[in-house]
KOLNUDO-380096 format. One record per residue (C-alpha): chain; x, y, z; residue number from 1. Coordinates in steps of 0.05 Angstrom, whole numbers, plus 32768, in hexadecimal, padded with zeros to 4 digits. Layout:
N
   chain     xx     yy     zz     n
       A      X      Y      Z   NUM
...
//
This chain:
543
   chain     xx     yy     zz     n
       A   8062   809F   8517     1
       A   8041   805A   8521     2
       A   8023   801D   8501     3
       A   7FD7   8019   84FB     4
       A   7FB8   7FDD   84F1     5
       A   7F77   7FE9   84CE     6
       A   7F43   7FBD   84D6     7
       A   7F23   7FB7   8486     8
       A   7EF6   7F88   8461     9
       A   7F05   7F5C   8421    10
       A   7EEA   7F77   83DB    11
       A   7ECD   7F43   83AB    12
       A   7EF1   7F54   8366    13
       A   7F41   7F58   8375    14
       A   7F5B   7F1B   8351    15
       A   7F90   7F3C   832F    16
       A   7F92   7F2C   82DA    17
       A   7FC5   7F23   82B2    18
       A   7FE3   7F68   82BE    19
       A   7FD7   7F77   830F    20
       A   7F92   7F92   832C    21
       A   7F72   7FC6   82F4    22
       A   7F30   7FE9   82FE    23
       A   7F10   802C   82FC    24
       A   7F30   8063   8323    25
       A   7EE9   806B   834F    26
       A   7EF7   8026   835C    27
       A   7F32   8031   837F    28
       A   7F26   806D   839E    29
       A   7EF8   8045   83C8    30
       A   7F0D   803F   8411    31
       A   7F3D   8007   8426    32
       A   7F3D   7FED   83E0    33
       A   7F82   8003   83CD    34
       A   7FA2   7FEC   8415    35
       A   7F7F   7FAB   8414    36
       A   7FA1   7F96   83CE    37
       A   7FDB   7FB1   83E4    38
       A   7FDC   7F8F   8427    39
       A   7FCF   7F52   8401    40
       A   800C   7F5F   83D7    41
       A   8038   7F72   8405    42
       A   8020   7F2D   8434    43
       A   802F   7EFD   83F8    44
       A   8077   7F1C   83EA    45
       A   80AD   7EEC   8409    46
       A   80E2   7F04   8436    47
       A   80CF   7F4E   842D    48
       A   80E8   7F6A   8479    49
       A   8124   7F98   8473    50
       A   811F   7F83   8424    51
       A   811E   7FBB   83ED    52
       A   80E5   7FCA   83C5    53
       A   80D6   7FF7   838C    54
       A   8097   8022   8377    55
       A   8089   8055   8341    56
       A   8046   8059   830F    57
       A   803D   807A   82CE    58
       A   8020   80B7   82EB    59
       A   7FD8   80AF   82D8    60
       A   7FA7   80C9   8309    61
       A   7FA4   80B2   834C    62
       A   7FF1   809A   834E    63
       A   8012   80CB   837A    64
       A   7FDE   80B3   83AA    65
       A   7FE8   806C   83A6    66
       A   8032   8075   83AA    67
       A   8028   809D   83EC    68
       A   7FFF   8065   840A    69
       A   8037   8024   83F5    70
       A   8065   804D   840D    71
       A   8046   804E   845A    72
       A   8034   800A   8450    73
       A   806C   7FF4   843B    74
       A   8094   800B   8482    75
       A   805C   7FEE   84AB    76
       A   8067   7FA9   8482    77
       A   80AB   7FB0   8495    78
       A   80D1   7FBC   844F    79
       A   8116   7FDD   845A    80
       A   8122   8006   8426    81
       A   80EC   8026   83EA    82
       A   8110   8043   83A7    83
       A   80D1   8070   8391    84
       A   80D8   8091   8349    85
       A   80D3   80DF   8350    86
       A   808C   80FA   834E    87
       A   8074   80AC   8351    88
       A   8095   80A3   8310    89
       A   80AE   8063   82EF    90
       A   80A0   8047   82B0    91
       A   808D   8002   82B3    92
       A   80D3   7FEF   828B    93
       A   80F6   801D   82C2    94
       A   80D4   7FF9   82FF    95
       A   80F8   7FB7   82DF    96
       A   8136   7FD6   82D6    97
       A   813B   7FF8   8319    98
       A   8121   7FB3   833C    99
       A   8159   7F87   8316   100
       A   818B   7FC3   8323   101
       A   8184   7FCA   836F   102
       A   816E   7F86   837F   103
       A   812D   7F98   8397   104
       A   80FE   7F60   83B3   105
       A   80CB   7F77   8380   106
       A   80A9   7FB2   836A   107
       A   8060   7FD9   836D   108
       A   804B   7FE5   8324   109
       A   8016   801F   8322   110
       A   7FF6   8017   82DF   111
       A   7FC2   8008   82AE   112
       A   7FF3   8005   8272   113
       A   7FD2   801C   8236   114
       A   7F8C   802C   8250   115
       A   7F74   8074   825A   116
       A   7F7E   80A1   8297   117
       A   7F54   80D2   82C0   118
       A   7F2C   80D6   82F9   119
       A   7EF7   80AC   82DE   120
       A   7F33   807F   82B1   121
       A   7F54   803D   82C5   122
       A   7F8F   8035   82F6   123
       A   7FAF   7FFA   830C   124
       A   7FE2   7FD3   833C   125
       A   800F   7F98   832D   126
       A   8045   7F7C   8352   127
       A   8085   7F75   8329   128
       A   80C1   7F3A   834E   129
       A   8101   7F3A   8356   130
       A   8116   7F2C   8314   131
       A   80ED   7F66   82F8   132
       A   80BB   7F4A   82DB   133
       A   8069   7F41   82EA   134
       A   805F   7F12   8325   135
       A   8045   7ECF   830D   136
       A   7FFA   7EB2   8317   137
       A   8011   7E84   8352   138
       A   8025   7EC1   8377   139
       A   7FED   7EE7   8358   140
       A   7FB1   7EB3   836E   141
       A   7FD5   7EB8   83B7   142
       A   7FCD   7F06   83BA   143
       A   7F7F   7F00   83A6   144
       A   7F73   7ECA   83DA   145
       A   7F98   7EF5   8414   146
       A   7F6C   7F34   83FD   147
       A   7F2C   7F03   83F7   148
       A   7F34   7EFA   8440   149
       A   7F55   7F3E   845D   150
       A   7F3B   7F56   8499   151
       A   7F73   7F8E   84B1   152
       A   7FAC   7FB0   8486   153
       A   7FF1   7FD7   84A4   154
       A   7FFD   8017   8497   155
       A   8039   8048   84B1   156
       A   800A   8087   84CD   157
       A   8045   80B2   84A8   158
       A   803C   80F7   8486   159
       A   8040   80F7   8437   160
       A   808F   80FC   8422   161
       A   809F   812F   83ED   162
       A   809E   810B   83AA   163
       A   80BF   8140   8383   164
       A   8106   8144   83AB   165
       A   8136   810E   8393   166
       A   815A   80F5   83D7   167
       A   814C   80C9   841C   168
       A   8116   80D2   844B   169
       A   80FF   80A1   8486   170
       A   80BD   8086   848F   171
       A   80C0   805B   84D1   172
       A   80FA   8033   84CA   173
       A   80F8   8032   847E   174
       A   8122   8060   8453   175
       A   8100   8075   841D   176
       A   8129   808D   83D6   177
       A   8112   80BD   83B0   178
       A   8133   80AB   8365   179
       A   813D   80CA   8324   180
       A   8108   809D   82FC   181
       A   8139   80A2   82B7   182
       A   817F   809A   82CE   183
       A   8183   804D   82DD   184
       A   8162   8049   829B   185
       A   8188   8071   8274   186
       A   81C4   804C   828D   187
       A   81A9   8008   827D   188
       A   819C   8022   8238   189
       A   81EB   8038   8225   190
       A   81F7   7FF2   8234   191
       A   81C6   7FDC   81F5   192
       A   81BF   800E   81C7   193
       A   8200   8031   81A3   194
       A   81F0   8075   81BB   195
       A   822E   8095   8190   196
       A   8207   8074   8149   197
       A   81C6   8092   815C   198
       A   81E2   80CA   816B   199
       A   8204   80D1   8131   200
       A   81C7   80C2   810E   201
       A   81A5   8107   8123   202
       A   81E1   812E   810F   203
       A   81D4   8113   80CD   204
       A   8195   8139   80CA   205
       A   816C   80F9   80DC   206
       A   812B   8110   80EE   207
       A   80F5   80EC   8119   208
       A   80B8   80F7   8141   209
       A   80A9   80D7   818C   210
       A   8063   80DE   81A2   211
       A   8062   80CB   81F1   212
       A   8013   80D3   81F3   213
       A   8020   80FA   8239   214
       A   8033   80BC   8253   215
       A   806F   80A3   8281   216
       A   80A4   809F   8243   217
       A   80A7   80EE   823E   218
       A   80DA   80F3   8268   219
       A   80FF   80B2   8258   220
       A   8101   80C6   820E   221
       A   8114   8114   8219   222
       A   8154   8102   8247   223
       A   8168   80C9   8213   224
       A   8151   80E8   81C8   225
       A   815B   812F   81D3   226
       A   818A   813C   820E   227
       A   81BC   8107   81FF   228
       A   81B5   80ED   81BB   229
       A   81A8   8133   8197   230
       A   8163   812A   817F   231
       A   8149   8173   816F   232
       A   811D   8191   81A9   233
       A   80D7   8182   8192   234
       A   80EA   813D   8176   235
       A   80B7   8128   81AE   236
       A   8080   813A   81B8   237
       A   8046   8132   81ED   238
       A   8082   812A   8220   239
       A   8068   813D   826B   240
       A   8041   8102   8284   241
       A   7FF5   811B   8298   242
       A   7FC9   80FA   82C5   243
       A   7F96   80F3   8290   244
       A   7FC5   80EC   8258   245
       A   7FB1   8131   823C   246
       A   7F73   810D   8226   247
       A   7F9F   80D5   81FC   248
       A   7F8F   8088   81F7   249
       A   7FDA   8084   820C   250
       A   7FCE   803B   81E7   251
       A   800D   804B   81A5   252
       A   7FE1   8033   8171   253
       A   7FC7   8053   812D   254
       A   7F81   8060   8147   255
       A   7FA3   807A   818C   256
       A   7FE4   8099   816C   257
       A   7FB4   80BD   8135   258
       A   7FE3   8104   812F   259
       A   8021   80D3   812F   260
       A   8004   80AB   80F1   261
       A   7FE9   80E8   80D3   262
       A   8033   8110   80D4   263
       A   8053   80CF   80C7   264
       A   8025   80C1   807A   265
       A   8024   8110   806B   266
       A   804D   8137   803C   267
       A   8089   8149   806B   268
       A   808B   8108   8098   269
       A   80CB   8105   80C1   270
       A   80FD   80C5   80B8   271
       A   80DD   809F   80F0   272
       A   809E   80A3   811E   273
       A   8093   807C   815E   274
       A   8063   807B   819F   275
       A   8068   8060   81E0   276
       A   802A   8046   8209   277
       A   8010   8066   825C   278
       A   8048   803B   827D   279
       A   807A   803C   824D   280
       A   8080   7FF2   823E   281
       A   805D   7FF6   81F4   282
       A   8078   8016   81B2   283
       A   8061   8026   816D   284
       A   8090   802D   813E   285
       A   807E   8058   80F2   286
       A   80AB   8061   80B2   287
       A   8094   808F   8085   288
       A   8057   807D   8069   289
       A   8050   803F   8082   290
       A   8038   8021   80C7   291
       A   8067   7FEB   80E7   292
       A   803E   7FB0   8105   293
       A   8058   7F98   814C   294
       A   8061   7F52   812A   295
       A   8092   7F6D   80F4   296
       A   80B4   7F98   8122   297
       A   80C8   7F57   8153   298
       A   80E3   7F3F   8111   299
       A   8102   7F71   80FF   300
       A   8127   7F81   8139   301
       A   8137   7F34   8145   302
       A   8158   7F38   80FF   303
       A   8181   7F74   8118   304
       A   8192   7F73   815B   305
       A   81DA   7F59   8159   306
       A   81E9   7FA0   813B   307
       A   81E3   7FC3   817E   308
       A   8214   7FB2   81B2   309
       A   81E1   7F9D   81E7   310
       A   81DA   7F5B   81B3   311
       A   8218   7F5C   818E   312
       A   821D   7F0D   819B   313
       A   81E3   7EF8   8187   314
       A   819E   7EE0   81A5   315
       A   818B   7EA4   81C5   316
       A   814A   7EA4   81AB   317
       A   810F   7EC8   81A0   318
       A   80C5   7EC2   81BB   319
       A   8078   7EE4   81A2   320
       A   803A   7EDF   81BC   321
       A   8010   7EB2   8199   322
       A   7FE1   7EE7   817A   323
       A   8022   7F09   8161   324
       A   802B   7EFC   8119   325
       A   8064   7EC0   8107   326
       A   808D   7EEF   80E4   327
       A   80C8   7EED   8118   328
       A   80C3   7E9D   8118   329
       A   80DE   7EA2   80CC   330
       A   8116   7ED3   80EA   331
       A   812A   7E9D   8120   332
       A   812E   7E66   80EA   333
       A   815A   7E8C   80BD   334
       A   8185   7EA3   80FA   335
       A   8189   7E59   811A   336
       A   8163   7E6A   8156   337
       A   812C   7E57   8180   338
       A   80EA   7E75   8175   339
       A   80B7   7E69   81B1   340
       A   806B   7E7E   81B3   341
       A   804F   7E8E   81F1   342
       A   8006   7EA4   820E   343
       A   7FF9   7EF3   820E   344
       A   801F   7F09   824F   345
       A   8061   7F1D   8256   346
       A   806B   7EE9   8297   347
       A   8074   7EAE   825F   348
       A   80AE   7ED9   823C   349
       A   80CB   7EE0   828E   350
       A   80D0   7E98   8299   351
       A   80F8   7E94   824D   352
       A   8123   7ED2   8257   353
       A   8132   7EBE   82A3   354
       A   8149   7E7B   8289   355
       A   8174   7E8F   824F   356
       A   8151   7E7B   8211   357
       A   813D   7EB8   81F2   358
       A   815C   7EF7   81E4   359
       A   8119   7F22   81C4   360
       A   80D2   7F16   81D8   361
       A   8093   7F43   81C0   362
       A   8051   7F3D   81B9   363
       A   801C   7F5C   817B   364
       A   8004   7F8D   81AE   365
       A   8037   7FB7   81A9   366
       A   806B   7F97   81E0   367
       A   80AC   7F86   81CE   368
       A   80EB   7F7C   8200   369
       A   812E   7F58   8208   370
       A   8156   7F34   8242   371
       A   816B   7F7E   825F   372
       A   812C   7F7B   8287   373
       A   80EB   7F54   8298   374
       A   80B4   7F7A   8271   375
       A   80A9   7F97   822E   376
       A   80CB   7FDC   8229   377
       A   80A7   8012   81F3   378
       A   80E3   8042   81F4   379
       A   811F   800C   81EB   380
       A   80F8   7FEE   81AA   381
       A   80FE   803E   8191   382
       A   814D   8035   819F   383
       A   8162   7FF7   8185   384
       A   8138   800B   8148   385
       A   8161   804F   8144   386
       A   819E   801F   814D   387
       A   8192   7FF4   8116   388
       A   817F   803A   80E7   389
       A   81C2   8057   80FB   390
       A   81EC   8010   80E8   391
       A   81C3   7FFD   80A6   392
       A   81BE   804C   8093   393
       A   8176   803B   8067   394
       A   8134   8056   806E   395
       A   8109   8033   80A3   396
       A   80D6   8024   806C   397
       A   810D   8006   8044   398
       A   8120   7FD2   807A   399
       A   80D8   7FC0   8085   400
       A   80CB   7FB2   8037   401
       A   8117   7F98   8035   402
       A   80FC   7F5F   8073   403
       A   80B8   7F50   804D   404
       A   80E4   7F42   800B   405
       A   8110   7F14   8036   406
       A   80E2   7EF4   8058   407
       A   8096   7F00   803D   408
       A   8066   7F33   805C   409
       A   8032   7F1E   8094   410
       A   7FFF   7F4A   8085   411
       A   7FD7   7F53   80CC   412
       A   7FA0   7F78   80F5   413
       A   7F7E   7F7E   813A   414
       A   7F39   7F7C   8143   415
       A   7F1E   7F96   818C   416
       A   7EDB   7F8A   81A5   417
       A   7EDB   7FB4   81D7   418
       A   7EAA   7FB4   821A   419
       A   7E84   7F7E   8209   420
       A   7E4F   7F5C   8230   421
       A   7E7B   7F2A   825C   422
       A   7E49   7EEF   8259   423
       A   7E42   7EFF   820E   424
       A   7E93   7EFB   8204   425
       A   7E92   7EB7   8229   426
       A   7E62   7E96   8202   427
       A   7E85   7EA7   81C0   428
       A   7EBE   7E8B   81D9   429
       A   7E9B   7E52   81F1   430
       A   7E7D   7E45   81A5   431
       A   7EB9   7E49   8184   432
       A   7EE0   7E10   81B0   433
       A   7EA3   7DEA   81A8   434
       A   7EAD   7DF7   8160   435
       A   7EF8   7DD9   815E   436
       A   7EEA   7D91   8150   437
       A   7EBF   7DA2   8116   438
       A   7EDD   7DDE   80E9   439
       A   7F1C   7DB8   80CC   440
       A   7F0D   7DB4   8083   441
       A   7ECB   7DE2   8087   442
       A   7ED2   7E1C   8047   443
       A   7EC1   7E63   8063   444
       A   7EBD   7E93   8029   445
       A   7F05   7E88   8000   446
       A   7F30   7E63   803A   447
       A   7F32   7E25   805B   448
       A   7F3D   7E13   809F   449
       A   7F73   7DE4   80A5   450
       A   7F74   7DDB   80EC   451
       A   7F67   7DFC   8136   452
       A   7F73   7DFA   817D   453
       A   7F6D   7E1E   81BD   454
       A   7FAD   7E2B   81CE   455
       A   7FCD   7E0C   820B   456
       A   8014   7E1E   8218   457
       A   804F   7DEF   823E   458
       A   8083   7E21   8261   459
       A   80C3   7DFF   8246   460
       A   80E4   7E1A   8283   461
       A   80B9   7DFA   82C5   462
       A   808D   7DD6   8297   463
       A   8048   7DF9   82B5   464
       A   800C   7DF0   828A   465
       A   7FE1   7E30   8273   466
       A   7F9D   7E14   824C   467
       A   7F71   7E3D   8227   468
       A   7F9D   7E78   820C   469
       A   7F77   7E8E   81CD   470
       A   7F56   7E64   8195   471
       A   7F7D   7E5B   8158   472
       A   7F5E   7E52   8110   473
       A   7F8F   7E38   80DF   474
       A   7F77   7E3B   808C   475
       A   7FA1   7E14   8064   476
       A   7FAC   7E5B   803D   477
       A   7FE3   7E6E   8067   478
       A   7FB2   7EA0   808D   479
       A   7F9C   7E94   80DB   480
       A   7F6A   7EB2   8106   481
       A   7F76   7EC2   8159   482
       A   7F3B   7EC6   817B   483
       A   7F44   7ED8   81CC   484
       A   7F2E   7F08   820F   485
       A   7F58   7F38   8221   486
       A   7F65   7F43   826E   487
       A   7F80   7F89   8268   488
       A   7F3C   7FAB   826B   489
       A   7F1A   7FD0   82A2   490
       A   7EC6   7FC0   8283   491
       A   7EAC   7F8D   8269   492
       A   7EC9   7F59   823F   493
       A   7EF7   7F65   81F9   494
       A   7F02   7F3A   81CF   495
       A   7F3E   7F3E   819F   496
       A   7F3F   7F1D   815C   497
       A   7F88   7F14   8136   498
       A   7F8B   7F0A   80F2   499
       A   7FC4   7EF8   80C1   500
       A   7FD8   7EEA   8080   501
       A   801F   7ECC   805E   502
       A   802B   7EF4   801C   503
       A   806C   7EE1   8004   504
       A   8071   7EF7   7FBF   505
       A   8086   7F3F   7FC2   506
       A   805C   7F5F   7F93   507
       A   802B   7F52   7FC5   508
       A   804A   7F76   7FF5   509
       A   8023   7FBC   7FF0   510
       A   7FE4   7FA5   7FEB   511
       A   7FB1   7FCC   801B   512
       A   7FAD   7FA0   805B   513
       A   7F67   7FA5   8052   514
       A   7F5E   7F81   8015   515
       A   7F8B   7F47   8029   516
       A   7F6F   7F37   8067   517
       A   7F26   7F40   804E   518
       A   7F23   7EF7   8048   519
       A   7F3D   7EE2   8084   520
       A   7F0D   7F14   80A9   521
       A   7ED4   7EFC   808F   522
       A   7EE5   7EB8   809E   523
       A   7EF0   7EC9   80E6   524
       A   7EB0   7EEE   80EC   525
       A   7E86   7EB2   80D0   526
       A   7EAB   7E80   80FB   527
       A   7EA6   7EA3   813B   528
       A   7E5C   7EBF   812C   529
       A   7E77   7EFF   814A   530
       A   7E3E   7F2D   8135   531
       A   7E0E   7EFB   814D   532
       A   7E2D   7EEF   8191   533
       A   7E3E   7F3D   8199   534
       A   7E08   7F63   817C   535
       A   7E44   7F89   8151   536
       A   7E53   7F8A   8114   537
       A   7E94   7FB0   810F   538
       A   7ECF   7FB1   8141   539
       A   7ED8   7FEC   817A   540
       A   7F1F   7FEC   8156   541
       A   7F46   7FE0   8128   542
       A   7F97   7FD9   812E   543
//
């Protein structure tokens, strides 16, 4: 075995996004284009010779390959050691774990999260550091210069290992580890969650449903629900992760999560429903009859916490996103704490976990996480929501309308625009800042714009600046409209619009969502001359 040196030209679009490198598969099936942004990774990373590095992907198509190729160029660039989930397996909250755990360097991330799978579906590569957690932009913008101006990459000219035996193997001078891709996480979690309550829980007769969208969190939630909390066999379902997802949107939302919904309204709907996303990092959570919204779960689970062991002492504070509705700011002023509202990316929530003031972070799009590691983790929200079940003994739905009575209902929806004409996207955008001097005190159908912004956002913790995170429409009714781009898509442009409303007299509570938030919609759409800039007159979806 030796080192090639392979002489390779730059590619034009690998500036990584908010979430690592993501394109079509075909696109990285191309030749060199997989080395050269991992060559530019693997250049960028500090002190890596004889260091330890991890890498495992959610098993969508095209992973096992990837994994194969870091691994051979990850001896030629001189790493010591690689812990490798079995089969190319990790969940994106395992990665973190394992990296924090074994004091990796960092960690390859193969993933495109929530987006579809296949031959002809999305895959992606991020670069997770040492604390666990995604790699910030300075490190980020130094990876896409290095592959803007590649001309060779290293690779080891090593036969594939055998993914599927757990042990050591040698590539070069580099051991390679083969690991179980549950254990350290399993271990992590009967440190947080009071595995004897939930367990107990099941024996009662507790029923619920876990739909893992033949995603990552199959395996995670079979060795934790069923094998060692009790959880009847069948309690979840779509458990072996597919390279196509079995033809899911592994994205756990009610359009996405449509069997889960449909069980979970029907006649004979278990005690509790919940969905994980393609990496693992995303959750859903459903009570009978009635869909939990990210935004009430942060705040329900910030209000709870301190009744599973992992938080017995309290929190420091919690963080959102600033789409995510302000229902967990109303927790953190009744608890005493520190509420903090960040841009859309979990990095922000690093920075505030790493330095100790918060405790919880989440985000509306399904993401919610704690101090244990440095990303959002699907399968841990399901656990410290069975946690808080077991302790308060009430129906989930009974919590949810015991928190809205408490502390008023945010009634809230997701509009996507999906695959959008870029240049289209941009000059909406571009309208509606234009706008911002002007709307305060303009009427749109029965609300009143109080005041806007485009958000800009101060790290507390290294002071950094990050401008123009989403454009924010204040009416003096207590409502507020989000408008921004996503950069988790693979085509085109989508643009995401957030709308809330503050309902705090409780018989006002079951309202249909609809119906509320009609209003606030149509105030959006007028403001932001969506149909006119789009050509569409309805969302792609609706969440």
């Amino acid at each position: 075995m030796a080192i090639t040196r392979v002489p390779t030209t730059p590619f034009s679009d690998q500036r990584p996004g908010t979430s690592g490198l993501r394109k079509k598969v075909p696109v990285f099936r191309q030749p060199h284009y997989v080395e050269n942004f991992i060559q530019s990774i693997f250049g960028t990373v500090e002190g890596s010779r004889g260091a330890t590095l991890v890498i495992g992907g959610d098993g969508r198509f095209f992973n096992e390959t990837v994994v194969q190729t870091a691994l051979k160029m990850a001896a030629a660039n001189g790493f010591g050691r690689v812990l490798v989930g079995q089969r190319g397996l990790l969940s994106t909250p395992a990665a973190s774990c394992v990296i924090r755990k074994h004091k990796a360097i960092g960690g390859l991330v193969l993933s495109a999260s929530h987006n579809p799978g296949g031959p002809e579906g999305d895959f992606g590569i991020k670069f997770n550091m040492s604390h666990g957690g995604p790699a910030p932009e300075s490190f980020t913008e130094a990876v896409f210069k290095r592959a803007s101006a590649i001309t060779e990459y290293k690779i080891d000219d090593a036969p594939d290992i055998d993914l599927d035996r757990i042990g050591e193997i040698r590539i070069g001078d580099m051991t390679v580890e083969v690991i179980d891709p549950v254990a350290d996480y399993v271990e992590l979690m009967e440190k947080l969650i009071d595995f004897e309550k939930v367990a107990d829980l099941f024996r009662s007769g507790f029923r619920m449903r876990f739909d893992a969208l033949s995603a990552i969190t199959g395996p995670y939630a079979k060795a934790i629900l069923e094998d060692r909390l009790g959880a009847p066999a069948g309690t979840v379902v779509n458990g072996e992760p597919k390279p196509d997802f079995g033809g899911h949107h592994p994205d756990p939302n009610p359009v996405h999560a449509h069997d889960l919904m449909e069980l979970m309204y029907g006649p004979d709907a278990p005690d509790f429903g919940a969905a994980s996303d393609g990496d693992g990092d995303r959750n859903m959570i459903v009570a009978p009859g009635l869909f939990v919204t990210p935004s009430d779960s942060l705040a329900i689970l910030t209000s709870y916490a301190h009744l599973a062991p992992g938080y017995a002492e309290g929190l420091a504070g919690v963080a959102r996103s600033m789409p995510t509705s302000r229902a967990a700011d109303r927790v953190a002023a009744k608890l005493g704490i520190k509420a903090y509202e960040t841009p859309t990316g979990w990095k922000f929530f690093a920075n505030l976990l790493d330095a100790g003031l918060i405790t919880l972070c989440g985000e509306e799009s399904a993401g919610t996480g704690s101090n244990h590691i440095r990303e959002k983790d699907g399968l841990w929200a399901v656990l410290l929501w069975l946690n808080i079940l077991a302790v308060l003994k009430k129906p989930a739905d009974r919590i949810v309308r015991d928190h809205w009575a408490g502390f008023g209902r945010d009634f809230y929806t997701r509009h996507d625009y999906e695959e959008l004409e870029t240049e289209a996207a941009n000059n909406l955008m571009a309208s509606l800042r234009a706008k911002l001097g002007s709307l305060p005190g303009q009427r749109f159908g029965a609300l009143t714009v109080e005041a806007c912004d485009d958000f800009s956002y101060t790290d507390p913790v290294d002071h950094s600046v990050t401008p123009k995170q989403g454009i924010r429409i204040l009416f003096k009714e207590d409502a507020r409209a989000v408008f921004r781009l996503s950069g988790t898509g693979t085509s085109g442009a989508t643009l995401r619009v957030y709308l809330e409303r503050f309902e705090p007299d409780p018989t006002r509570h079951d309202l249909p969502v609809a119906e509320v938030l009609a209003p606030v919609i149509d105030a959006a759409n007028a403001i932001a001359e969506i149909a006119a800039f789009t050509g569409r007159d309805e969302p792609s979806v609706v969440t």
